[in-house]
Each structure stands twice: as C-alpha cells, then as structure tokens.
C-alpha positions as CSV (number, residue, x, y, z in Angstrom):
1,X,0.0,0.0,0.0
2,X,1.3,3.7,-0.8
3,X,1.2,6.5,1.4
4,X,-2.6,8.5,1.4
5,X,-2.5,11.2,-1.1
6,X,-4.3,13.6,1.9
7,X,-0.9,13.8,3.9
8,X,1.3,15.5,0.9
9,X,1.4,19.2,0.9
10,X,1.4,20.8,-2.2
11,X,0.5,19.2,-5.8
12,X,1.5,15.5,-6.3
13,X,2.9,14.6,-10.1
14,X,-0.1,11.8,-11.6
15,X,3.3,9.9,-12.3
16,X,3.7,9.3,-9.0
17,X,1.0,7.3,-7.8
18,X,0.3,3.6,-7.8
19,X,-1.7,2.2,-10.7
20,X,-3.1,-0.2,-8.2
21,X,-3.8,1.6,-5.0
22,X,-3.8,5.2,-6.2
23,X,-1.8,6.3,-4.0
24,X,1.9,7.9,-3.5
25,X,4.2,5.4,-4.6
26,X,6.1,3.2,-1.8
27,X,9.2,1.1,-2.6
28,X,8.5,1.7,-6.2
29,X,9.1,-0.8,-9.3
30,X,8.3,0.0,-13.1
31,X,6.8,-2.2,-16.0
32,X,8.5,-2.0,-19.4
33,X,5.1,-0.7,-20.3
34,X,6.8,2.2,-17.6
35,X,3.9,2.1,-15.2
36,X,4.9,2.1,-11.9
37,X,3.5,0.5,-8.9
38,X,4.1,-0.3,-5.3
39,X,6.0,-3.2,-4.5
40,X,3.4,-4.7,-1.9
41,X,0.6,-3.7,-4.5
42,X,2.2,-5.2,-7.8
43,X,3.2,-8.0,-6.1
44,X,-0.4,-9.0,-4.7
45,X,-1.5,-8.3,-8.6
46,X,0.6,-10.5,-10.1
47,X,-0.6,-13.4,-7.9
48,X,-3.8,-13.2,-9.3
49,X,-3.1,-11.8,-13.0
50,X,0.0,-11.8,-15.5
51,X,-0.4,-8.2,-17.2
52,X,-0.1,-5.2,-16.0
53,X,-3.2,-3.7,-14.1
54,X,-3.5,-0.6,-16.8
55,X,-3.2,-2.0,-20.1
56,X,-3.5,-5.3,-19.5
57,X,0.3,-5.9,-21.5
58,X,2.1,-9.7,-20.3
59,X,3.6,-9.0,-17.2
60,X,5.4,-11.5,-14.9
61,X,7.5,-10.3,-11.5
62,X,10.9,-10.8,-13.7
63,X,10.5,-8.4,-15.8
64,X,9.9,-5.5,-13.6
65,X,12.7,-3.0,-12.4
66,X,13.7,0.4,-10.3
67,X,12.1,3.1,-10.8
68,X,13.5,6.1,-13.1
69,X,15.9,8.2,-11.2
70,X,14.5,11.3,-12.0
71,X,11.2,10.3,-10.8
72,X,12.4,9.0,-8.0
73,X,14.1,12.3,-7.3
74,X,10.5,14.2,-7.7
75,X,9.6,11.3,-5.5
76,X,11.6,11.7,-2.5
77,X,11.1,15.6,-3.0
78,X,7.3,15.7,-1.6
79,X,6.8,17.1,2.0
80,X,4.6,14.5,4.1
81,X,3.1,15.3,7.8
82,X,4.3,12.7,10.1
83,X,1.6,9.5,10.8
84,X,1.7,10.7,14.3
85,X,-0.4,14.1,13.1
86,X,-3.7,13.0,15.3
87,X,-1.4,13.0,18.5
88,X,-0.2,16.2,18.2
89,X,2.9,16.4,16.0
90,X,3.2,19.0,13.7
91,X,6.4,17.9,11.8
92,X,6.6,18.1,8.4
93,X,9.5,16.7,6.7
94,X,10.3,15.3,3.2
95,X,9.5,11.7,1.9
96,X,13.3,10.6,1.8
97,X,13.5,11.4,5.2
98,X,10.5,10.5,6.6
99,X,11.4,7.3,8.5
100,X,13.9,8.3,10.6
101,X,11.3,11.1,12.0
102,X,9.2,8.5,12.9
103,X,11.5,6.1,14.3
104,X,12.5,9.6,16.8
105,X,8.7,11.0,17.1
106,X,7.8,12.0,20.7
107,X,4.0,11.2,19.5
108,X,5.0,7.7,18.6
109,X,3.4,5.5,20.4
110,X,5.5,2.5,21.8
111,X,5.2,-0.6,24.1
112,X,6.8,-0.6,28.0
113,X,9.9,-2.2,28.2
114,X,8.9,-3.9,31.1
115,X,8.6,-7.4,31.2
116,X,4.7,-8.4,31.3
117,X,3.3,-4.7,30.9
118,X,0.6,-4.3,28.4
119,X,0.6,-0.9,28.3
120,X,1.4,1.4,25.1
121,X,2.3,5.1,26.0
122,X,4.0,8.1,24.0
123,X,8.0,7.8,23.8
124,X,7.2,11.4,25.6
125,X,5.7,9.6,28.5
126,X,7.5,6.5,28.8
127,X,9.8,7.6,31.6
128,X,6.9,8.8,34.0
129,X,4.9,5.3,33.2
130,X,8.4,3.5,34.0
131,X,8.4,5.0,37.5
132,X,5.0,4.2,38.6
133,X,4.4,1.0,36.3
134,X,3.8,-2.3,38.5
135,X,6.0,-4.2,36.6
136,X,8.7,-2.2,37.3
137,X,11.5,-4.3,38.8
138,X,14.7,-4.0,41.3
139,X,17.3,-5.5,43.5
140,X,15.8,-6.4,47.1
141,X,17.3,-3.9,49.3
142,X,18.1,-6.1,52.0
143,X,20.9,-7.7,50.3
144,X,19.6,-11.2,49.5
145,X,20.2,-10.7,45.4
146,X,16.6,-11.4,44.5
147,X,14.9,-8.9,41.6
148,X,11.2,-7.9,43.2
149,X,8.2,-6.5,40.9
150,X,7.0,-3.5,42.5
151,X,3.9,-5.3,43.6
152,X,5.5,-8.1,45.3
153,X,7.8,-6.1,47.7
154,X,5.5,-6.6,50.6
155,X,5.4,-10.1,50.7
156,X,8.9,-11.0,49.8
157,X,10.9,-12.9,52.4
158,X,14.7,-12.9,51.7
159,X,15.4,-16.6,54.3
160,X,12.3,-18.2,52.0
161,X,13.8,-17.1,49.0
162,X,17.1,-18.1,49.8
163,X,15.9,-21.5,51.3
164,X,14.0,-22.1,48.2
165,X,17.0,-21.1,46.2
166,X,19.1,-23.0,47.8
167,X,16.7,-26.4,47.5
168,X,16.8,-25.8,43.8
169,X,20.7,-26.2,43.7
170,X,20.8,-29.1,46.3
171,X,18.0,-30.9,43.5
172,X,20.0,-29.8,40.7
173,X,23.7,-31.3,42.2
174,X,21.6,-34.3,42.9
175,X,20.4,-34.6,39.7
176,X,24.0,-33.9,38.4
177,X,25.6,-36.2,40.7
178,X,23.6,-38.8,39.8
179,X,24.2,-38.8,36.2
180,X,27.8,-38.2,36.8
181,X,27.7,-41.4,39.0
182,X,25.9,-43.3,36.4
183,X,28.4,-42.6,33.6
184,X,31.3,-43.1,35.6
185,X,29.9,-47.1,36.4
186,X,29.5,-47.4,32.4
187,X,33.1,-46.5,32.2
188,X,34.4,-48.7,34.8
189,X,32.2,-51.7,33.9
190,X,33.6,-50.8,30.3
191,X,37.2,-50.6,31.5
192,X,36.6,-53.7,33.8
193,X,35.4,-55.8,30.9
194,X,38.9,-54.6,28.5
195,X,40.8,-55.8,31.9
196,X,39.2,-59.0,31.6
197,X,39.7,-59.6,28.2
198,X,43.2,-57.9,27.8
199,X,44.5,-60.1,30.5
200,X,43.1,-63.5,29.0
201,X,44.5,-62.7,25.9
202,X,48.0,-61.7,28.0
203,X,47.7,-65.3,29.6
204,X,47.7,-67.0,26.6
205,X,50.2,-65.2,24.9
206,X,52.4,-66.2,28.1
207,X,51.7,-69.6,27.3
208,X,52.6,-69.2,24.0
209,X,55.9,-67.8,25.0
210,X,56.5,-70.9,27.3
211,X,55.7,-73.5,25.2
212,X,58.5,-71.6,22.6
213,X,60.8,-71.3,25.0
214,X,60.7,-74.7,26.2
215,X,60.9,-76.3,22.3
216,X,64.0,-73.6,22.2
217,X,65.7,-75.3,25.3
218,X,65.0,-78.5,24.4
219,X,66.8,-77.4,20.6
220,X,69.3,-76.0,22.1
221,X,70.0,-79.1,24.7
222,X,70.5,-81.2,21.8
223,X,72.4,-79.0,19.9
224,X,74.8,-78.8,22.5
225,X,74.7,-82.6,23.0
226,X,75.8,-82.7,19.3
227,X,78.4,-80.4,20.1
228,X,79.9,-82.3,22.8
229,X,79.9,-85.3,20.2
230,X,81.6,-83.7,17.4
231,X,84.2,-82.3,19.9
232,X,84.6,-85.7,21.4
233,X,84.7,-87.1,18.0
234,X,87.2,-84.4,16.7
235,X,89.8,-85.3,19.8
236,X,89.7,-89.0,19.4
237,X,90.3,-88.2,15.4
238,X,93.3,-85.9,16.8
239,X,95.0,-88.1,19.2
240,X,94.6,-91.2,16.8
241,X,96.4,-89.0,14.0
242,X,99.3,-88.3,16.2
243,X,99.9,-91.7,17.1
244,X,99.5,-92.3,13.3
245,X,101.9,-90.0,12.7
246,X,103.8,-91.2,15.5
247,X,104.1,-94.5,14.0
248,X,105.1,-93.3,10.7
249,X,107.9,-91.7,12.1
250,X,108.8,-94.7,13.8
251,X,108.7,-96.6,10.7
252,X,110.6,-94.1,8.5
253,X,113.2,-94.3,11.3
254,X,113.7,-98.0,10.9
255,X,113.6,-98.0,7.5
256,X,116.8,-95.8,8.1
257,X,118.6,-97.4,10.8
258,X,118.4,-100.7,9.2
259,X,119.2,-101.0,5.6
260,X,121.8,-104.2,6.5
261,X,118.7,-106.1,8.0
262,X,116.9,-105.3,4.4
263,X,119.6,-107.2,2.9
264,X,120.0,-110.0,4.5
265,X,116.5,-110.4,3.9
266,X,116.8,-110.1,0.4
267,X,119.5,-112.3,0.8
268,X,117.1,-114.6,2.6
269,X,114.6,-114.9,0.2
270,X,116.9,-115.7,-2.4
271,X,117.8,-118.4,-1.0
272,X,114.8,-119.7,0.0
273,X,113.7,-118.7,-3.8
274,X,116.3,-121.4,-4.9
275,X,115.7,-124.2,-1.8
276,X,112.0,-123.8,-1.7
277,X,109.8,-121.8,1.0
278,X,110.1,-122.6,4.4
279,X,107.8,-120.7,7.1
280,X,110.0,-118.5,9.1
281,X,109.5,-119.7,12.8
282,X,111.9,-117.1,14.5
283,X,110.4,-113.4,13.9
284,X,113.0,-110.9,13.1
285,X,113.8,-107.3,14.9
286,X,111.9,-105.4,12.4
287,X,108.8,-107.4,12.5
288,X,109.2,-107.5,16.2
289,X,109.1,-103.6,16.0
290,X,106.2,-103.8,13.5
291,X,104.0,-106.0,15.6
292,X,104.7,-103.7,18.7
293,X,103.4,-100.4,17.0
294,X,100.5,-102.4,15.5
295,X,99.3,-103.5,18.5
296,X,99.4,-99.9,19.9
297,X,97.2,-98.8,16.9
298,X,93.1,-100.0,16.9
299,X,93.3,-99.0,13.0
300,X,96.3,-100.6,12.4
301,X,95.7,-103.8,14.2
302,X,92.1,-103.6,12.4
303,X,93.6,-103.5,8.6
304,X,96.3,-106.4,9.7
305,X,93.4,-108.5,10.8
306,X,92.2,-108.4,7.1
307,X,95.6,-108.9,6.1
308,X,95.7,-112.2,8.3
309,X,92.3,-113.5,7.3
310,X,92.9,-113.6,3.5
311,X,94.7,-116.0,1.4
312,X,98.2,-116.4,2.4
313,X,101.2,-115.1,1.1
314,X,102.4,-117.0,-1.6
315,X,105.9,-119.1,-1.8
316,X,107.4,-116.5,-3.8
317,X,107.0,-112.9,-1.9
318,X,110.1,-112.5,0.5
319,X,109.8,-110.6,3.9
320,X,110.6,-107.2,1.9
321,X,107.2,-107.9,0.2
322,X,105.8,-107.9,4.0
323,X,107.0,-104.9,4.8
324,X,106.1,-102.9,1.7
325,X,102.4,-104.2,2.3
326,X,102.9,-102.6,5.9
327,X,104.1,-99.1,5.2
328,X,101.7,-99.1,2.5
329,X,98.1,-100.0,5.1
330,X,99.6,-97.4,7.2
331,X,99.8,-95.4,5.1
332,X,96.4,-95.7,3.7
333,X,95.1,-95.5,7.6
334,X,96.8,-92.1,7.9
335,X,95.4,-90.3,4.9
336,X,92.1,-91.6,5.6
337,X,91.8,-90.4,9.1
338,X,93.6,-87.0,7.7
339,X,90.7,-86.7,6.1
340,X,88.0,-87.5,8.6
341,X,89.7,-84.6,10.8
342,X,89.2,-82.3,7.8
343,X,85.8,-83.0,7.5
344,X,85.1,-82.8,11.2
C-alpha cells in the first residue's frame, strides 16, 4: 500500500501514484510498459493476473525493475506530515526522510519495556509510566540478590527465598551427581570388561611364550649334546692322527737305521727262492718292531686282521714284500683319518 494522497502538501505529479492503489508510490518498481506500482501492491496483482493492471500488457515479477531516477528524485522531494499528526505532531519533513522522523517521534506510540506490561504510551511519557508502572523491577534492598516487581515487595521474604533457592541447587547437584555417578559405572564396567579380556588374551600369549621357549631349550640341549659329540669325535680323530703319525715316524726311522737287516733279507729270500719256502719260525727285529706299533694302533691292528684272514702269502714274496704291504696299510690309515679330521 502507498502512502494517502491527503498527507502530501502541495501538488503531487499523476506519475507518481500507484496504478493499483492510487496512492503515492512506496518502494517503487516499473513495468517495461513504464507504469509504476508499489511493491506490496504489484506483487499482490501478479498473484492473481500476469499483465499489467492498466493496459493489461504480459507482465510477470521478472521483468519488472527500479524506478527512473529522476522520478524518483521528484519522488523523494514531496513534504509529508508525520503518521503521528492526530497526536499532536506537527512535523513536516520530506518523503526521503520521513522514516527516521518516525522512528525519533515524541508522539509515537511504543510498548513498556517492562517485562509483562501491556501498556502502550508516547515515547514522551515512557519515563513517567516506568516509574509508577507495577511491573517495574529492582534488586531487594536487603541484600539477598533477589529482583522484586514493584507489587511483590510486601510479601517478599529474603530466608524463603534463599531456602527455596538453595533447595533448587541441592536438586540440581543431585540430579547432576547422579548422572555423573551413572556414567562413571558405564566407564568402569567398560574398563573392567577390556581388563578382563586384555588379560586372558595376556595369559595365553604367556603360554605361547613358554611353550616356545621350552621347544628352544630343548633345541638348544641337543644341539649342545651334538656339540659335545663332534668335539669328542674331533679329539679322538686328533689323538689317533698323532699316534699315526707317531708310528710313521717310527717306521721311517727303521727303514733308516736298518738298511743291512733289508739285505739279508733279500739275501734270505733268495735263497729260499732257490731251496724252496720254508715258514720262518723265528720273527726278526723289524717285525718284532712292527708287531709292537700295531698292537698300539686300533686302525692298524684292524687293517692287519684283514691282512691275516685272507689267502696267504704265496711261496714266492720274501719278507721285503711284508714290509712294503705294511708301510703301504699305514699309510692308507693315515690319509684316511687325515681326512675324517678335515671333515670334522
């Protein structure tokens, strides 16, 4: 709706009133047709119709816009009497600047800002109503920090109020309390049941790690058992090498010492080649010697066991045929258990 034509002073422009309402233009918009309406006015139109309420032209709330500058220039221009004329106000200010005159009228009527108090006075008046209004409030003067309507200042009692005040915490820490109480059991009996299951799951891992550790001991027992084996094994190899090597020496050393007694046995067999073979009943020095250092030796004694079950010698190998056989089992024996202590 537009402001009433009766509060202009002075001639108003036709231009400048609403094609719906007839009245002063408020919050103007144009047509491209360039008739000009009130917003709240062309708005209500349009609801019903879709062309334009003077010509009856297509119309539709897109296509309208501002209104020309210069009339709204001629617009703003026109002196108005404030709304609050009937109440005594004789102020007569332009239409740009209307609204701010009302929103500072001393006729305007407004609502008391008290809470609960129907009344509607002049901004003029308000400050004698707020002094004498019943719903007037204030701090109780006798300290107990309670705000009293002017009404119920005879029948306040600061100990009841306080009492009742104080009930209402006491409830309220109760209520508080208890629901603090309540979710702190949830937590526990949540934290009790993780406890529970944590530790099982702690117990059998504990297990776990004992039945490991005992399959490791037990490992490692008999890995050190093998151990002690291979070391026992390694020093028997060790000792029977040095005697081995003992009784090569021994052998190399007779071999030296005696070259006559090799003779005179090839001497020996010679003859025996040419008279026939007789068994020699009487052992000489060298296979005294020989039979000594084999009886000293578990290999040696072993390989001239074989030598002594199989076929014997024959008529025609001498006593340096013997010998050779000897020297050549031990040294078989040695190189063999050479080799067993490399490969332990």
């Amino acid at each position: 709706m537009g402001y009433d034509l009766e509060r202009f002073v002075g001639y108003v422009n036709e231009g400048l009133l609403c094609c719906v309402c007839r009245d002063v233009l408020e919050r103007p918009l144009q047509a491209p047709c360039e008739h000009a309406y009130c917003s709240a006015c062309i708005s209500s139109w349009l609801v019903h119709h879709h062309s334009c309420p003077e010509d009856r032209l297509p119309l539709d709330v897109g296509s309208l816009k501002p209104l020309y500058r210069y009339m709204r220039n001629d617009l703003n221009r026109l002196q108005i009497r404030c709304v609050n004329a009937a109440q005594g106000c004789e102020a007569l200010c332009s239409l740009e600047s209307l609204h701010t005159h009302e929103d500072e009228c001393e006729f305007a009527f407004i609502s008391c800002s008290n809470t609960g108090c129907p009344v509607q006075v002049e901004r003029r008046g308000l400050e004698a109503h707020l002094s004498e209004c019943n719903f007037s409030s204030r701090e109780c003067p006798n300290g107990c920090g309670h705000t009293l309507l002017s009404t119920d200042q005879s029948q306040h009692n600061c100990v009841a109020e306080l009492r009742t005040e104080v009930e209402m915490l006491r409830a309220e820490m109760l209520c508080k309390l208890e629901e603090v109480r309540r979710e702190m059991e949830s937590r526990l009996d949540s934290q009790r049941r993780h406890m529970v299951q944590k530790e099982s799951q702690l117990k059998n891992e504990v297990e776990e790690l004992k039945g490991q550790l005992s399959r490791v001991m037990c490992e490692m027992r008999a890995l050190l058992g093998a151990e002690r084996l291979r070391r026992q094994e390694l020093a028997e190899a060790e000792l029977e090498k040095r005697e081995l090597l003992e009784l090569l020496r021994d052998l190399q050393q007779t071999k030296s010492l005696h070259p006559v007694d090799q003779t005179d046995a090839d001497r020996h067999q010679g003859a025996q080649n040419t008279s026939g073979w007789e068994p020699n009943t009487k052992p000489t020095r060298h296979q005294q010697r020989e039979s000594s250092l084999h009886a000293s030796s578990p290999s040696l004694h072993s390989a001239q066991a074989l030598n002594a079950s199989g076929p014997p010698p024959s008529p025609q190998l001498g006593e340096g045929g013997r010998k050779g056989g000897t020297r050549s089992l031990t040294l078989d024996c040695i190189k063999r258990k050479s080799r067993e202590v490399t490969v332990i």
